[in-house]
C-alpha positions, 0 to 999 in steps of 0.5 A, a space after each residue: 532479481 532484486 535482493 531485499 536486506 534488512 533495513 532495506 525500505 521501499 520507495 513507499 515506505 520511505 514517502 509515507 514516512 516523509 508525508 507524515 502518513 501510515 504507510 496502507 497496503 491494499 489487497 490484490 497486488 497490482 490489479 488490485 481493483 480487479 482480482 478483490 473489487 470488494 476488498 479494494 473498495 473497502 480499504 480506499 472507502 477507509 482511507 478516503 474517509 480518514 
């Protein structure tokens, strides 16, 4: 189990913060696409279209 402590960051956090780019949580967990096909396509159609 993994303990998270404040200031603890996550490896995307750190490589959005690196890319000089928003950090962006899609909906549905790791299967996203599966669990909330229409959520997911809707935040990917929003990030594509930045």
């Amino acid at each position: 189990m993994t303990t998270r402590v404040p200031g603890d960051r996550s490896a995307s956090t750190v490589l959005a913060e690196r890319l000089g780019t928003p950090l962006v949580e899609f909906p549905g967990d790791h299967v996203g696409f599966l669990r909330c096909p229409v959520e997911f396509a809707k935040a990917l159609r929003d990030v594509l279209d930045r």
